[in-house]
N, C-alpha and C positions, 0 to 999 in steps of 0.2 A: 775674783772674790765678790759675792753681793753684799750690797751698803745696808748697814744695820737698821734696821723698823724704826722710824720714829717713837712708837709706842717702844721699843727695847729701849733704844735709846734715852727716855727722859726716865725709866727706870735706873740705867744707869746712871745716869746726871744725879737723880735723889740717890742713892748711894753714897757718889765722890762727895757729896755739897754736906753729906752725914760725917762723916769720918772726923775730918777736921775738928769740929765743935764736939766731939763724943769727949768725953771722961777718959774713957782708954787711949784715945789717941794724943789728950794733952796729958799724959802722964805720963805716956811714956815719950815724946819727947823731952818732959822736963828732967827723966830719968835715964831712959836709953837703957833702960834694963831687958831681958831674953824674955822676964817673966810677963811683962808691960805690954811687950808687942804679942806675945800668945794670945795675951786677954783679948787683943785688939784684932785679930783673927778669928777668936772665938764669936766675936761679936757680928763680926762683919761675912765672915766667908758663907757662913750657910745665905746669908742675904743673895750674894755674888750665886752661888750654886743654885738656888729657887732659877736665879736668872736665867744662869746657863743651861738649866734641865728646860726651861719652857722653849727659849732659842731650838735647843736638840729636839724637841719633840716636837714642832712644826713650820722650823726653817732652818735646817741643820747648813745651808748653803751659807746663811748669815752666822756662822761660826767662826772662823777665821776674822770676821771685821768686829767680831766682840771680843774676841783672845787679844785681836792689836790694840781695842781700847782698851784695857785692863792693864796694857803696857806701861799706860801712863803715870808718874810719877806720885800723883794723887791717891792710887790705891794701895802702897806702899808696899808694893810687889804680895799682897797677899793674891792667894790664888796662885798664881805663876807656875810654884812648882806642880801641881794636878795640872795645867795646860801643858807644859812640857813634856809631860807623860802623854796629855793627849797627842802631841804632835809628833813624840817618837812613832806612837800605835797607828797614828794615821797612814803613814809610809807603806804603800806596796813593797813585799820584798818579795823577792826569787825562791828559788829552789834552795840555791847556794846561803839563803840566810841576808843576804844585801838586797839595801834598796833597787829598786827599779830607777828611779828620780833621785836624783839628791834633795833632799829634804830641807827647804830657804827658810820655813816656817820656824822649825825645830831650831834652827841656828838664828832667827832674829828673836824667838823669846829665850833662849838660852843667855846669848849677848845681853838681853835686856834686865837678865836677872846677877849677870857678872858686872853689870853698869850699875845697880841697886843700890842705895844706902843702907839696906838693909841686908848685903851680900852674906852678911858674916851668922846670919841666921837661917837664909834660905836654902845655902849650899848645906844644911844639914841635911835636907828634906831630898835632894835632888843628886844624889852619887850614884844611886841604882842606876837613875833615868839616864843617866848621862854616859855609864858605860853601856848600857844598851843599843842608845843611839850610837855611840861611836862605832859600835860590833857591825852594826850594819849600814854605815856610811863607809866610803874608800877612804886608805890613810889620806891622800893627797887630799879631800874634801874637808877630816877633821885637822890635818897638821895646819891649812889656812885659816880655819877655824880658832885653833887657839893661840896664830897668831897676831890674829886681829883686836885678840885683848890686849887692852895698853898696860892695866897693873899687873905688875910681874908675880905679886902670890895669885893672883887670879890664872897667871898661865899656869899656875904651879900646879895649882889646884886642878886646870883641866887634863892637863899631861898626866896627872895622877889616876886620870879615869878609865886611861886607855889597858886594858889589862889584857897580857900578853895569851891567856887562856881563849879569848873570844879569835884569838885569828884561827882558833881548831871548828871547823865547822859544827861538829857535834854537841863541841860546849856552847856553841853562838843561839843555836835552835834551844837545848834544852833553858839557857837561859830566856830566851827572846819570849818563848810558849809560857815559860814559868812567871815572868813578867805580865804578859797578857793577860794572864788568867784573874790578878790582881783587880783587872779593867774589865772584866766579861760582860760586867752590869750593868755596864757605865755605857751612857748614849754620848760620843762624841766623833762621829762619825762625819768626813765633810769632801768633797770633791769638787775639782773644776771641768765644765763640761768645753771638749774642742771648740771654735768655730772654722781652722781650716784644715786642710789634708795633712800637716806639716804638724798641728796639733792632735791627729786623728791616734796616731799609732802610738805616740808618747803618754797619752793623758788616759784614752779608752780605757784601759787595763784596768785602773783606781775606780773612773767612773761604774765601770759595769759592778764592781765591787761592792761599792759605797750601794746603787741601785739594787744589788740584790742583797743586801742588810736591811735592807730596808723594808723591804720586802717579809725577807723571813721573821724578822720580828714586828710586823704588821703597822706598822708606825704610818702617821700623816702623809701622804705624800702628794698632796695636795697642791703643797706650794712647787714642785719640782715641774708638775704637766708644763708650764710655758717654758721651761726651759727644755726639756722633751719634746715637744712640738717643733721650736726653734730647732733641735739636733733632727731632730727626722725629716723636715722637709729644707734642709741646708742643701743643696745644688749636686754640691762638694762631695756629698758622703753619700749619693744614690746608689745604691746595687751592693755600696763594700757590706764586709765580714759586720763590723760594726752598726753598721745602721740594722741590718736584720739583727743582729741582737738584739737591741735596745726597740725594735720594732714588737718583739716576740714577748721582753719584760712588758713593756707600755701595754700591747694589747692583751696581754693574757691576765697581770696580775696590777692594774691600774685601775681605778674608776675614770670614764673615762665618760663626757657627757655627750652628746648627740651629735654635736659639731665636727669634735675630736674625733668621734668614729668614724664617721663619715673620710674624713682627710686622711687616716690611717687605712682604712680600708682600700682606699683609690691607689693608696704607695703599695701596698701590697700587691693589690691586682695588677697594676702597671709594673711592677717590678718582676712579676711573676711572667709576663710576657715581653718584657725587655732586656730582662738578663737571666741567660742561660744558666748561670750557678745559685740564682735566689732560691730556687727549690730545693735545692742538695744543701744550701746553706742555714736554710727552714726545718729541714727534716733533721738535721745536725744540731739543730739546737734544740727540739724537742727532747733530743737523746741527751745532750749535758747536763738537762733540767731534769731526767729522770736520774744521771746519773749523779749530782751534784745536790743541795739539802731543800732546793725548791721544791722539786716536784711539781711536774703538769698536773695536776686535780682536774675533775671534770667542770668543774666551774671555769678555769683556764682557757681549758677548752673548750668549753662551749662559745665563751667569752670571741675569740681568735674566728672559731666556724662560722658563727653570726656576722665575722667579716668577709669571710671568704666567699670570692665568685666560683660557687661551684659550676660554672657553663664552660670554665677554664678547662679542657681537657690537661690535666698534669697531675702528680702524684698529692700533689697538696688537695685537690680535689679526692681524689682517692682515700687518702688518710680521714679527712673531718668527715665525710659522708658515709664512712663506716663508723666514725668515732661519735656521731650523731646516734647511729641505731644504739653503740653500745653503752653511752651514757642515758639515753632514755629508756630502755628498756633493761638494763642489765647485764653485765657478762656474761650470767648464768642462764640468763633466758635464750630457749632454741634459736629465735631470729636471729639473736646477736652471736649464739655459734655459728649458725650456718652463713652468718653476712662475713663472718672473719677468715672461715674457710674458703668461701668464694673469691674474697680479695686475696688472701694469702695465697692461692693457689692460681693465682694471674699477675703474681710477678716471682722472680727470681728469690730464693729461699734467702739469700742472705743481703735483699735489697734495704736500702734504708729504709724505705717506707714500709717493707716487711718487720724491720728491726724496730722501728715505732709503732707497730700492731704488738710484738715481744714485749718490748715494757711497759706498755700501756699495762696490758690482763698481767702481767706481774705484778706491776703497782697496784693493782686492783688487790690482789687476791694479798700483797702485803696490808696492805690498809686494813683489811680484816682480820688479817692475822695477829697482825702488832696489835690489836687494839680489842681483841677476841682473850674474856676473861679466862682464869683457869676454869670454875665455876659451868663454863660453857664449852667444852668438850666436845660433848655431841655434834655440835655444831660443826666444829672441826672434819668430826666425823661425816658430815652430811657433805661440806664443803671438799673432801676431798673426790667426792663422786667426781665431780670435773675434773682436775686433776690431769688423769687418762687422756681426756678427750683432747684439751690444748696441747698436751704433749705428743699426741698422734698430727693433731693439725700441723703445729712447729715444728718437728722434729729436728731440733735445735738440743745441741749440749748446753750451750750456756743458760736457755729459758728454764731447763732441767736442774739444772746447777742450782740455779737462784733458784726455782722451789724448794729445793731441796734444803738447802739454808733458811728457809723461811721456817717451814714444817719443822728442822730439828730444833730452832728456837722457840717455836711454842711448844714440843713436845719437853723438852730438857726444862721449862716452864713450868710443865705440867708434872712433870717427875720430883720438881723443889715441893710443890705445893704437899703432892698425895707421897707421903714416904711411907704408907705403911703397905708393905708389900703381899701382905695377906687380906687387906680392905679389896673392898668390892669397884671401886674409882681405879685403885694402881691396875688391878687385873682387866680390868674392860680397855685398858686405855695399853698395857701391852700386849692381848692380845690383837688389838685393832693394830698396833704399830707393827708387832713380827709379822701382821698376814701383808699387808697394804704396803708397807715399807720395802718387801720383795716383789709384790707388783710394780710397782714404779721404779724398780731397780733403784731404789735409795741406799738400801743397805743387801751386804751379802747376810744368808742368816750365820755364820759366823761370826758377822762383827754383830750382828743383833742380840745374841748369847752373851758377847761380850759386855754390847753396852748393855743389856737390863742384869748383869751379875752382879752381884752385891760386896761390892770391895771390903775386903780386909783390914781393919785399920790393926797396925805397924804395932808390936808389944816395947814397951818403952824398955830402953836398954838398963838393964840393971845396972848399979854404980858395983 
């Protein structure tokens, strides 16, 4: 956990030294009414939230050491219940719906808010969170759990959470998702990063997580490079799975100053000729990033090539210096066809590095697609000249595939937009689709009859 800003810090202090002397906070001690302490929530929590949103948006590490100070007695457990939600969501889970970790966080502000003078108000707010969390914690973790509460309606209350629905996996997911979704917006995001072998495989899984949120919603990340730096050149973690990951985020989608390049690019090149698996483990991760909500952009990659010793005879060599031609010049442009054909046709059809030339011109030709108006048709039209030509290069089912999928989403696009079937747009755009769509072997013309037929809608049944 890193130690809260000074600057956070005496924000908070003006806060706690507020509360006390406010209107609502001596009222409602002299009252102890439900209505009293609202007010006094009302007055205070957006304060506490200003806080927390600036902490999240550019030192999300110092998150955890500002949930512990907010523990304290002095802010009368307001807030609490939205951090226990954060520290449910923070938890990696599996496949199966359970943590990966048992979650310490979630159970010392949980305890904190069953130790409350204010218990009897907050456990309104807090029943959802709490069967959540327990759905995805093991019995043995939540049964020590609640009986480490001393007051016995306090057990009562937590035993009351555990609801016998959540041991079905199906209900644990659809609740767990349906919960999250509450939090989509919400920046509270926070990880610990390893320092040894022993913390590598336990912690990595969260971290790499937390770093690519981070990431995709383009947030500060500023303050994380020394801790990044610290992980990548740790002794410890040279060559493994992990360090190349976090090699791959850092240089592809970090700003990253002169120095940093520099020291990153040396791990790379020395990695690249001191351990046999860096390469396969580099090209493996360009493919998760294509396959996963990153995406390699050509910025990325240009970003990573500018690192790389191209005098390296190896496929990482191979990859950026075709992947040079094709972001400078174009996919579409001859050089960068004929540079993709000449690499691809100098290694084995279903090589990795093959398979990262595949998703690159996919992602290419999706990025245009997805983002290619109705209004601009033609285009489409012009755009699928190529088409042919990669699909003769690759001759690849799955590259086909994924075309294929791409084209029938902007064309089923294009079919919402123009409904009138006698208009001069529907006809141009199915005649382009029946001819083109049987070259590319998209569609048989069967199913093409099919899909431009103009469905029947159902006569409503008479009573």
């Amino acid at each position: 956990m890193e130690a809260l800003n000074p600057d956070y810090q005496a924000k908070l202090d003006e806060i706690a030294k507020a509360i006390p002397v406010s209107e609502e906070h001596i009222k409602y001690l002299e009252e102890e009414e439900e209505e009293d302490y609202q007010k006094m929530r009302d007055n205070f929590e957006p304060m506490i939230q200003a806080l927390y949103e600036e902490v999240a948006k550019d030192n999300p590490l110092q998150l955890p050491a500002l949930e512990t100070a907010l523990l304290s007695e002095e802010f009368e457990g307001m807030y609490l219940p939205r951090i226990l939600g954060y520290t449910v969501l923070r938890g990696l889970v599996n496949e199966n719906y359970k943590y990966t970790l048992p979650q310490d966080h979630f159970k010392t502000v949980l305890m904190a808010i069953c130790n409350s003078n204010n218990f009897e108000y907050l456990k309104m707010r807090i029943g959802q969170t709490i069967q959540i969390g327990f759905s995805l914690s093991s019995d043995i973790w939540v049964t020590n759990l609640i009986n480490a509460a001393v007051i016995k309606q306090v057990r009562y209350f937590l035993q009351s959470q555990k609801l016998s629905k959540y041991r079905d996996l199906r209900e644990r997911k659809v609740g767990y998702l349906r919960y999250y979704n509450q939090f989509k917006n919400e920046e509270f995001k926070a990880a610990d990063f390893p320092t040894n072998t022993s913390q590598l495989k336990v912690l990595y899984p969260s971290l790499s997580s937390f770093i690519k949120h981070r990431i995709e919603k383009k947030r500060n990340n500023v303050s994380l490079n020394e801790k990044i730096m610290t992980f990548l050149q740790n002794p410890e973690f040279q060559g493994t799975p992990e360090q190349v990951d976090m090699l791959g985020l850092f240089a592809g989608f970090f700003k990253i100053n002169a120095s940093n390049a520099k020291i990153v690019g040396d791990i790379i090149n020395r990695q690249r000729k001191e351990s046999p698996e860096f390469v396969e483990r580099w090209l493996n991760f360009i493919l998760e990033t294509h396959a996963g909500s990153l995406n390699m952009e050509a910025t990325a990659d240009n970003k990573i090539s500018a690192l790389i010793d191209k005098s390296i005879d190896d496929e990482l060599s191979v990859h950026y210096t075709l992947m040079d031609t094709v972001h400078s010049k174009g996919y579409i442009h001859n050089d960068s066809i004929e540079a993709v054909r000449v690499s691809y046709s100098n290694h084995a059809g279903m090589s990795l590095v093959n398979e990262c030339t595949r998703k690159t011109i996919l992602h290419y030709i999706g990025q245009v697609l997805n983002n290619l108006k109705e209004e601009e048709y033609t285009e489409y039209f012009e755009l699928s000249k190529i088409f042919p030509v990669y699909m003769d290069i690759f001759s690849n089912q799955y590259f086909n595939q994924g075309l294929k999928q791409l084209c029938m989403k902007y064309i089923k696009r294009l079919l919402k937009r123009y409904i009138d079937k006698r208009g001069r747009d529907y006809q141009d755009i199915k005649k382009f689709v029946t001819t083109n769509f049987v070259d590319l072997d998209f569609m048989k013309k069967k199913e093409l009859v099919e899909f431009f037929k103009t469905k029947r809608k159902k006569k409503p049944v008479s009573k």
